[in-house]
C-alpha atoms as a printed R data frame, in Angstrom:
    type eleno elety resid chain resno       x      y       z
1   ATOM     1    CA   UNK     A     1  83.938 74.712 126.651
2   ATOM     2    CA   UNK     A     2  83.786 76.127 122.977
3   ATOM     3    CA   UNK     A     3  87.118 75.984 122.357
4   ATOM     4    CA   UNK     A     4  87.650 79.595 120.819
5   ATOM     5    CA   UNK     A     5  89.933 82.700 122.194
6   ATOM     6    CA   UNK     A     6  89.232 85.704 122.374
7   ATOM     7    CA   UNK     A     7  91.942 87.602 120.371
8   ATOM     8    CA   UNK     A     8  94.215 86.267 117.593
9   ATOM     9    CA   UNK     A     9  98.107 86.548 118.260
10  ATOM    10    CA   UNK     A    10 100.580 86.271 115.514
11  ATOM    11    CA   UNK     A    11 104.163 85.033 116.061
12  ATOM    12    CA   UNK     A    12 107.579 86.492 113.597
13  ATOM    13    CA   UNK     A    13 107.476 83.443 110.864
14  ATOM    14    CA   UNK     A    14 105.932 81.116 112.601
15  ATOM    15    CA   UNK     A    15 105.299 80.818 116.423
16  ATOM    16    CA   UNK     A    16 107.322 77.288 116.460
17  ATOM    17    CA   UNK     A    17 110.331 79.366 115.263
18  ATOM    18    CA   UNK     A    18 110.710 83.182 115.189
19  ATOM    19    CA   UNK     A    19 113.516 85.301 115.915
20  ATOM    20    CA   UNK     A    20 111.369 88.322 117.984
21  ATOM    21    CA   UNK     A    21 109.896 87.916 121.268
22  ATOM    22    CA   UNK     A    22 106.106 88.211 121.333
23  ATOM    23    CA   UNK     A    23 103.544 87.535 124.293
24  ATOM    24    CA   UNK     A    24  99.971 86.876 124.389
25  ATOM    25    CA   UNK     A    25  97.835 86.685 127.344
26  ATOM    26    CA   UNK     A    26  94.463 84.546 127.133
27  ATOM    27    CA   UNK     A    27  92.402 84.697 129.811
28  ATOM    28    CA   UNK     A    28  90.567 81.588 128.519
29  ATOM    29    CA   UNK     A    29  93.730 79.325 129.385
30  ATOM    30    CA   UNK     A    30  95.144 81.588 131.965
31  ATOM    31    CA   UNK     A    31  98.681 81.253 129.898
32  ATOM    32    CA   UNK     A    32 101.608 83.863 128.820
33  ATOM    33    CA   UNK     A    33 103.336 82.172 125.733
34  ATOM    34    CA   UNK     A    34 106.584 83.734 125.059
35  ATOM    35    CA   UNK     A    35 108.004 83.359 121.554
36  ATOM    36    CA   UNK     A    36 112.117 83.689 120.924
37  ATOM    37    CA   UNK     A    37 114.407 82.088 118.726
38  ATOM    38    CA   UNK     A    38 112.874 78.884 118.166
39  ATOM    39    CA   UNK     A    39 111.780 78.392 122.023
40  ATOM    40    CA   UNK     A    40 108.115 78.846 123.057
41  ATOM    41    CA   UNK     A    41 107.712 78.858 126.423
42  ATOM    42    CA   UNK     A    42 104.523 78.387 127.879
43  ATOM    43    CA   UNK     A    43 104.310 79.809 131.329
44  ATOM    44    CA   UNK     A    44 101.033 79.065 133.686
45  ATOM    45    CA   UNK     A    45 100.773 77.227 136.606
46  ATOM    46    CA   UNK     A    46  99.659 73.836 135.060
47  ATOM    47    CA   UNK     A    47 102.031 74.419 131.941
48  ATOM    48    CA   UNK     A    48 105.539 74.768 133.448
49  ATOM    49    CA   UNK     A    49 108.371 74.258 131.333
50  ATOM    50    CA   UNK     A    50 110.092 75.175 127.938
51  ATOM    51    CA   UNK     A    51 109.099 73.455 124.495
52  ATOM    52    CA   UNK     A    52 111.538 74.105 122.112
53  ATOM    53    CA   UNK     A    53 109.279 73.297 119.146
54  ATOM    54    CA   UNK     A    54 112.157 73.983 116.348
55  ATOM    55    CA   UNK     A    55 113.507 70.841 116.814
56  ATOM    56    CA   UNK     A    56 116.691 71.748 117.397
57  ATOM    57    CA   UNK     A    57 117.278 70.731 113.455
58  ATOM    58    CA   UNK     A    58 120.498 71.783 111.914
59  ATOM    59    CA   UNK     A    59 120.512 75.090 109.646
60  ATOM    60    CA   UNK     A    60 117.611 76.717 110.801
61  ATOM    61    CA   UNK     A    61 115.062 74.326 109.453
62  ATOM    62    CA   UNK     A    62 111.705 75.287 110.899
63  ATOM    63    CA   UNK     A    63 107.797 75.186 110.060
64  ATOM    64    CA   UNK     A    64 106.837 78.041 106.856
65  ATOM    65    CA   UNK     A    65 103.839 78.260 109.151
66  ATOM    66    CA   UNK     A    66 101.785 77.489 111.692
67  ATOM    67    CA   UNK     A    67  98.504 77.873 113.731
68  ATOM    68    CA   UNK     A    68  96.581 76.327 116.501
69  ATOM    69    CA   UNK     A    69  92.672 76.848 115.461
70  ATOM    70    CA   UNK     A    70  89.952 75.410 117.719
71  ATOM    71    CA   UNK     A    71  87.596 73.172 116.564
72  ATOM    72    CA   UNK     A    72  84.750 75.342 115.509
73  ATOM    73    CA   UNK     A    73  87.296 77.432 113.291
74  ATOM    74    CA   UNK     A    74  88.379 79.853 115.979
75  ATOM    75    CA   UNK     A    75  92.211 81.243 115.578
76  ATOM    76    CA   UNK     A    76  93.736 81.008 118.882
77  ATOM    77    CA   UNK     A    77  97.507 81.760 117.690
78  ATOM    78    CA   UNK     A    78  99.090 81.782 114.318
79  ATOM    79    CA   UNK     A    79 101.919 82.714 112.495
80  ATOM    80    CA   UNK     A    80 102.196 86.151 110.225
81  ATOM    81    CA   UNK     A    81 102.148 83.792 107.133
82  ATOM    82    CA   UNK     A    82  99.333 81.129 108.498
83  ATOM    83    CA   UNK     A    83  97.425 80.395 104.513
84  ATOM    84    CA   UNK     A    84  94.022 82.928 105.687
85  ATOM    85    CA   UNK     A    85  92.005 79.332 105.367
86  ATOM    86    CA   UNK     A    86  88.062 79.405 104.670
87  ATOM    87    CA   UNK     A    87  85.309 77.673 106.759
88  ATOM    88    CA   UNK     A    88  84.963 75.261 104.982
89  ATOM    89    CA   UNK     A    89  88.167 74.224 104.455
90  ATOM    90    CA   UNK     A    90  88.070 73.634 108.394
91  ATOM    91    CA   UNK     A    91  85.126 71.994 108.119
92  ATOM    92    CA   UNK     A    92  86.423 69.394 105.908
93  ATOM    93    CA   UNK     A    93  89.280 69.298 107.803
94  ATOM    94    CA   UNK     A    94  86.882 68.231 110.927
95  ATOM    95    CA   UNK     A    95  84.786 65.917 108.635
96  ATOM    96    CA   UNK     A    96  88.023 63.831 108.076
97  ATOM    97    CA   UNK     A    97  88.822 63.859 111.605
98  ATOM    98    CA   UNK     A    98  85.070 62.508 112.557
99  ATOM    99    CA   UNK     A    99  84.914 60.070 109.029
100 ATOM   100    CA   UNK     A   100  88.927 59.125 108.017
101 ATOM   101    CA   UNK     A   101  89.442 58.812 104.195
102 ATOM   102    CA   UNK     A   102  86.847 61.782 103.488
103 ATOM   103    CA   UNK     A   103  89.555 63.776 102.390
104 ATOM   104    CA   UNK     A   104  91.481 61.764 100.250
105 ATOM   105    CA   UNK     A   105  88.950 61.688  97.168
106 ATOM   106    CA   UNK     A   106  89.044 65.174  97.179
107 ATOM   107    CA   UNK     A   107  92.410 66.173  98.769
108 ATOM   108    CA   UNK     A   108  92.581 69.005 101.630
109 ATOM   109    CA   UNK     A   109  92.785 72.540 101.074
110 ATOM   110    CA   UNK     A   110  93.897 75.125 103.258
111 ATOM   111    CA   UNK     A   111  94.248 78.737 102.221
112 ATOM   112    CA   UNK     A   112  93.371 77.458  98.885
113 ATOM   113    CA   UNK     A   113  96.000 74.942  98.296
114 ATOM   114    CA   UNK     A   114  95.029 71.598  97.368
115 ATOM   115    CA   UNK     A   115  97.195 68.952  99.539
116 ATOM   116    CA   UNK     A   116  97.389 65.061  98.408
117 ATOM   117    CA   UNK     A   117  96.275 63.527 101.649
118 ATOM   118    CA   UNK     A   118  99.128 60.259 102.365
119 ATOM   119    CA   UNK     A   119  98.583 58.650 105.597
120 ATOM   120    CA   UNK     A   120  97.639 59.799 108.988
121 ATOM   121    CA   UNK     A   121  96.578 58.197 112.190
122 ATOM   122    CA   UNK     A   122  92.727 58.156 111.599
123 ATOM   123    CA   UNK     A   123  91.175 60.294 114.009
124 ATOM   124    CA   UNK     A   124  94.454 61.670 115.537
125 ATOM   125    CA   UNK     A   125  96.451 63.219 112.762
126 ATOM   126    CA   UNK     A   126  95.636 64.150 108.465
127 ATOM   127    CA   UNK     A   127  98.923 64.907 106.669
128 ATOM   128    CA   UNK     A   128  99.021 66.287 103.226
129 ATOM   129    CA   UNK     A   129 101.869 66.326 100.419
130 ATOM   130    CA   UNK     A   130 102.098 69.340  97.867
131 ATOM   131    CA   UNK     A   131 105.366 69.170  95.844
132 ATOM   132    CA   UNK     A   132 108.554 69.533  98.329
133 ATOM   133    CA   UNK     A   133 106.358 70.553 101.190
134 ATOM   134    CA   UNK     A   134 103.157 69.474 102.904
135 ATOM   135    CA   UNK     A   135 101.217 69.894 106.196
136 ATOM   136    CA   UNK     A   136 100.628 67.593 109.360
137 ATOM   137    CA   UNK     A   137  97.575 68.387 111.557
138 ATOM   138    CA   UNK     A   138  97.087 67.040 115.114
139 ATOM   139    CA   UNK     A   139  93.479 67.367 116.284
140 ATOM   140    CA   UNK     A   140  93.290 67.931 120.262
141 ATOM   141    CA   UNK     A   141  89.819 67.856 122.788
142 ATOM   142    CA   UNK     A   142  89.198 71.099 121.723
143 ATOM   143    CA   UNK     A   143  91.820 72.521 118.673
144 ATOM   144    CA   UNK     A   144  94.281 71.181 115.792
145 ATOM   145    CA   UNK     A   145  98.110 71.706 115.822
146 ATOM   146    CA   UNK     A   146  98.656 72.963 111.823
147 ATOM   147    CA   UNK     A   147 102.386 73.109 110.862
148 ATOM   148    CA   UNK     A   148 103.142 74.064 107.072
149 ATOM   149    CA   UNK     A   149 106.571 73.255 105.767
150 ATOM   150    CA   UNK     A   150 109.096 72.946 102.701
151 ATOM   151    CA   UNK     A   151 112.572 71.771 102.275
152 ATOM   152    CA   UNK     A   152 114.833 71.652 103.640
153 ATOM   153    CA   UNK     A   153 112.492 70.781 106.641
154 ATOM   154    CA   UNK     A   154 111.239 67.251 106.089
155 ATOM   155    CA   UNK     A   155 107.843 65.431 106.490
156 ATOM   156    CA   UNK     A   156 109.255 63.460 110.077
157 ATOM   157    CA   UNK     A   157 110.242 66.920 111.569
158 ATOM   158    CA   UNK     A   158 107.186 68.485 110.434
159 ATOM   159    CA   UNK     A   159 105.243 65.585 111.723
160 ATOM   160    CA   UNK     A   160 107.455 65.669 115.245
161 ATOM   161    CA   UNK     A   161 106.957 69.182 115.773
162 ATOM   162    CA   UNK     A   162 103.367 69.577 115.615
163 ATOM   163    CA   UNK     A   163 102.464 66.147 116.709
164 ATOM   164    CA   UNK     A   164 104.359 66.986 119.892
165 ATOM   165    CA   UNK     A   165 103.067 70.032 120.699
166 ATOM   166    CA   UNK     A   166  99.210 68.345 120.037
167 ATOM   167    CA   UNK     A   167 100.145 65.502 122.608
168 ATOM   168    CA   UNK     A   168 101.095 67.964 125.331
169 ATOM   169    CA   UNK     A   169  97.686 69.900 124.458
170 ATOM   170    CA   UNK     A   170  95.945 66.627 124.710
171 ATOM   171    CA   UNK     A   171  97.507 66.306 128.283
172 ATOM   172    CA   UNK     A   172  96.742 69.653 129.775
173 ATOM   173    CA   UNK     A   173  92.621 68.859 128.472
174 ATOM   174    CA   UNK     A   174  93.057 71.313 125.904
């Protein structure tokens, strides 16, 4: 399997968190993913169940963005205000994931903004620090879980969000 989608769906302000209800059909993963106040739902056979990937935080607090790209670049899903990222920037990302520490030299960029990279889980999960914000990425068998936040969200929550959402991905084999 590749890993890509076949169309690009974009989800309110982020599709963790969004106030408008949106729904995407890929026939790749056989899944309808609903998006509504802060719930995704993710209805297909194999997927059952509700995800409320807000967090449930106090106020509001959710991601600024977020995408799941495969691992050859691919968007499957992504918020309106997902950074538009460059190759390469993915490419590092992946180098990182295959040789941990690669990225800290240099730091990570996404959509052109340069990220100190603090400490991940090598292999598993890069997280990167940019002034009161910063962004946690979960690689999967065949995608990464990117979540972009700022305050009053911190870097836990960010880190709980999208690392949850990768861990259920890694169970379903995606």
């Amino acid at each position: 399997m590749s890993g890509s989608a076949p169309s690009t769906p974009t989800y309110g302000n982020a599709f963790f968190s969004c106030s408008t209800q949106h729904h995407r059909k890929d026939p790749k993963v056989g899944t309808l993913v609903r998006q509504h106040q802060g719930v995704a739902e993710t209805e297909q056979r194999n997927w059952g169940g509700i995800y409320n990937m807000s967090g449930n935080y106090s106020h509001g607090n959710h991601l600024t963005s977020a995408a799941i790209i495969g691992q050859d670049g691919s968007v499957w899903a992504q918020s309106d205000n997902f950074p538009q990222f460059k190759p390469e920037e993915i490419t590092g990302i992946m180098n990182d994931f295959n040789e941990p520490g690669s990225l800290a030299p240099t730091g990570l960029y996404l959509g052109g903004t340069k990220y100190m990279v603090i400490q991940g889980e090598a292999g598993a999960v890069i997280r990167g620090k940019k002034g009161s914000g910063g962004v946690t990425i979960k690689k999967t068998n065949q995608a990464m879980i990117i979540g972009v936040y700022d305050e009053p969200l911190t870097p836990g929550q960010c880190n709980m969000i999208v690392e949850r959402l990768g861990d259920y991905l890694i169970e379903q084999g995606l």
